[in-house]
C-alpha positions in Angstrom: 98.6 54.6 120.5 98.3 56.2 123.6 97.2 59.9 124.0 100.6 61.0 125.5 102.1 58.8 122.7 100.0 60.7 120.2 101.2 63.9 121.8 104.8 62.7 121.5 104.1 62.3 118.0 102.4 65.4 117.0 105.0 67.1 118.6 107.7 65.5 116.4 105.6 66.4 113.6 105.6 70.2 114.3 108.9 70.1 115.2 110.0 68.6 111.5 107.6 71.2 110.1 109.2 74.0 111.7 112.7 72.5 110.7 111.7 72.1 106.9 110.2 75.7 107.2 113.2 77.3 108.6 115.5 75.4 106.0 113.2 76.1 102.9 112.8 80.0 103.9 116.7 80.2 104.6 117.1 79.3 101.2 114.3 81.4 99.8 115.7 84.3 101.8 119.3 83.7 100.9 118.4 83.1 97.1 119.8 80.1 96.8 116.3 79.2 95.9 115.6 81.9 93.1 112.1 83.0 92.1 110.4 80.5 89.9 112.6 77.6 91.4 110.7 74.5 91.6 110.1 73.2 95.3 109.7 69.3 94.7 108.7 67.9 98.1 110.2 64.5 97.5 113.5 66.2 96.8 113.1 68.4 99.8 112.4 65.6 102.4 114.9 63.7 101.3 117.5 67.0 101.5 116.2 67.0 105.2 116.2 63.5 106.0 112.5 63.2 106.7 108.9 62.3 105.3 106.8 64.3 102.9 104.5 65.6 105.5 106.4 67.9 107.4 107.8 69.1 104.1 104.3 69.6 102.8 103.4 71.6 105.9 106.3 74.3 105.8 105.0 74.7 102.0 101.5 75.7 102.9 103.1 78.3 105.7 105.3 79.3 103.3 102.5 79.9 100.4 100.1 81.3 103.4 103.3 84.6 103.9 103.5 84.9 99.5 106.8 83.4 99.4 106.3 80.3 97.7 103.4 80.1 95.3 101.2 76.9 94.2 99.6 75.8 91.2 97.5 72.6 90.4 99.2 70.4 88.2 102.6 72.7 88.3 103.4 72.4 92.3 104.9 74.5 94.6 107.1 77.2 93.4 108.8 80.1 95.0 107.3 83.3 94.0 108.1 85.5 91.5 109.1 89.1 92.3 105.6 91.4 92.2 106.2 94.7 91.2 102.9 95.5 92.6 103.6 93.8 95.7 106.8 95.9 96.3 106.4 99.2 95.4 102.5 99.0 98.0 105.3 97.3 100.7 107.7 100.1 100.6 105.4 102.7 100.3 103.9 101.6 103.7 107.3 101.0 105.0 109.0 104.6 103.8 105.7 106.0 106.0 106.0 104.2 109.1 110.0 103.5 109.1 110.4 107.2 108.8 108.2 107.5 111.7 110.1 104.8 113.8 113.3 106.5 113.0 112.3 109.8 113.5 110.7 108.6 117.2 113.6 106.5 117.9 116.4 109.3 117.4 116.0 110.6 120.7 116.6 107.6 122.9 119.7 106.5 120.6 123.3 106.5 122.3 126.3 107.1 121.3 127.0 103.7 120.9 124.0 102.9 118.7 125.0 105.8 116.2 128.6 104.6 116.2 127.5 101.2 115.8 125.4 102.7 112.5 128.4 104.4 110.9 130.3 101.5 111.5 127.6 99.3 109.4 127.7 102.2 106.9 131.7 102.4 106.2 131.5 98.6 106.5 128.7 98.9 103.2 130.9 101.8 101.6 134.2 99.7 102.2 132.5 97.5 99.8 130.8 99.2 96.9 133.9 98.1 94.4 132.9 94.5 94.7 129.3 94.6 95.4 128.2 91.8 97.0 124.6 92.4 97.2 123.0 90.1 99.9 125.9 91.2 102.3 125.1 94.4 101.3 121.2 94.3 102.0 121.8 92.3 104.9 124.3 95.5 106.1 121.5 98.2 105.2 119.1 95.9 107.4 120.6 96.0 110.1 121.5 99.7 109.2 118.0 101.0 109.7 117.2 98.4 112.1 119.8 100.1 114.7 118.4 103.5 113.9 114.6 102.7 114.3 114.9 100.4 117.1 114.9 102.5 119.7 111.8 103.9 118.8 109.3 103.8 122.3 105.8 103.2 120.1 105.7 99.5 120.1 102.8 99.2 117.9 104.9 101.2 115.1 107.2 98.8 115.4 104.8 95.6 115.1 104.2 97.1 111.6 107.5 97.9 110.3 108.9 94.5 111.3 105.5 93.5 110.0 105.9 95.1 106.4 109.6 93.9 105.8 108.7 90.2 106.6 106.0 90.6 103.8 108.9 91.7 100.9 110.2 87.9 102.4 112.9 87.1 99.9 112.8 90.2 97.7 113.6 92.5 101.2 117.1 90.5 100.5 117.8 90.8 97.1 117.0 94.8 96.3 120.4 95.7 95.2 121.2 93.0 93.0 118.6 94.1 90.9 119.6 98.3 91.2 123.5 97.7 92.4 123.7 101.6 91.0 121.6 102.4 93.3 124.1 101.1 96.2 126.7 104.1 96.5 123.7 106.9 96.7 122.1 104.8 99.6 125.4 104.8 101.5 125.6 108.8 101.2 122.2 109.2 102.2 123.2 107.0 105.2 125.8 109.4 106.3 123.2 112.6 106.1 120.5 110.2 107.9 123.6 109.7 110.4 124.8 113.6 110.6 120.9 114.5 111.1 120.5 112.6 114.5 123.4 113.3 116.0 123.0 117.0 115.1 119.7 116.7 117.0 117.7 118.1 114.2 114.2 118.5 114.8 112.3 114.9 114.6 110.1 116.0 110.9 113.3 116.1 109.3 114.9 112.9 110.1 111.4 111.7 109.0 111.9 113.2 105.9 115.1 112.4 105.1 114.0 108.8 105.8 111.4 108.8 103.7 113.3 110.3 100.9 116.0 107.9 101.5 113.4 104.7 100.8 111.7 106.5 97.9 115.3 106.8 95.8 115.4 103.4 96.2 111.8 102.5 95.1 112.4 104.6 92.4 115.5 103.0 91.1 113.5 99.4 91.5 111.1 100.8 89.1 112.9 102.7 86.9 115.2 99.1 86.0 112.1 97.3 85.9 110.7 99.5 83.6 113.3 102.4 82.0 110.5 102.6 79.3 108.6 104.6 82.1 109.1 107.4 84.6 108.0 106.7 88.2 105.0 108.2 89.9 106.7 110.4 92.5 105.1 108.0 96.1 105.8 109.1 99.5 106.4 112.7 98.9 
């Protein structure tokens, strides 16, 4: 084979990899592959109409970020929720997201704080019927409006950073503490009231930070009503 037909070829390759990577972690993300489910590569390839290989590739990406875990004579899996994993994740992000926010308030419009009440009624029209991806996927993109703005780039490397980490989990937070849904969408409107009241920068940080630890704390106390929470981010 010639070396531009090699090149061809390799680039086919990576581009099936990325295409079985983006399919698997769609499904991860979007829990139609639940924690514990079984990734079978022949299964997989076949789904996408390709070899083993590329399939095999997107695994070990996958396994390298802590969504999918392996084991020697088990296979590939996708990983099981990690309390320990979570509550160090949101710890670091109800620090620096606070920050972002708080940094960003300033150099929100009008527009952008419209556009993050709108998200919020949109969450609160729906609290009867919880549907709790659409829901996480609202308080996403929630935050994300209200911390984008924020002119530190670097802070916002590592927030982006630390939600990619949760991976799947970052999606599926109120299905396991719906209760915890209608509280979040009050403290929204207070988050909301706070910035366009122009309140001084450490308070929107706190409120932030408040904000994330109620919801850590409800994770925790489902996962283990037996015991009481270490107060974190105080």
């Amino acid at each position: 084979m010639s070396s531009a037909s090699a090149a061809s070829a390799g680039g086919t390759d990576v581009s099936k990899s990325r295409r079985a990577y983006d399919w698997i972690r769609d499904r991860i993300t979007t829990g139609a592959f639940t924690p514990g489910y079984r990734l079978v590569l022949s299964s997989l390839a076949a789904d996408l109409a390709m070899s083993v290989v590329p399939v095999r590739e997107a695994i070990r990406e996958l396994t390298a970020e802590g969504l999918v875990t392996f084991e020697r004579h088990v296979g590939a899996r996708v990983a099981m929720v990690d309390d320990s994993s979570y509550r160090h994740a949101m710890q670091v992000i109800s620090v620096v997201e606070s920050a972002a926010t708080a940094l960003s308030a300033a150099h929100l419009t009008p527009a952008d704080v419209a556009r993050a009440r709108d998200l919020n009624e949109v969450m609160r029209s729906g609290l009867a019927h919880l549907d709790s991806r659409l829901f996480s996927g609202l308080n996403q993109e929630f935050h994300h409006t209200l911390y984008a703005k924020c002119p530190n780039p670097r802070l916002l490397e590592v927030v982006e950073a630390e939600w990619a980490r949760l991976g799947h989990f970052r999606d599926s937070i109120f299905s396991f503490v719906p209760e915890r849904a209608p509280a979040s969408v009050c403290e929204h409107d207070t988050l909301i009231d706070l910035i366009e009241q122009g309140a001084p920068p450490e308070e929107i940080e706190q409120a932030v930070r408040s904000h994330r630890h109620g919801s850590l704390e409800a994770f925790l106390t489902n996962r283990h009503p037996e015991a009481v929470p270490a107060t974190e981010g105080a």
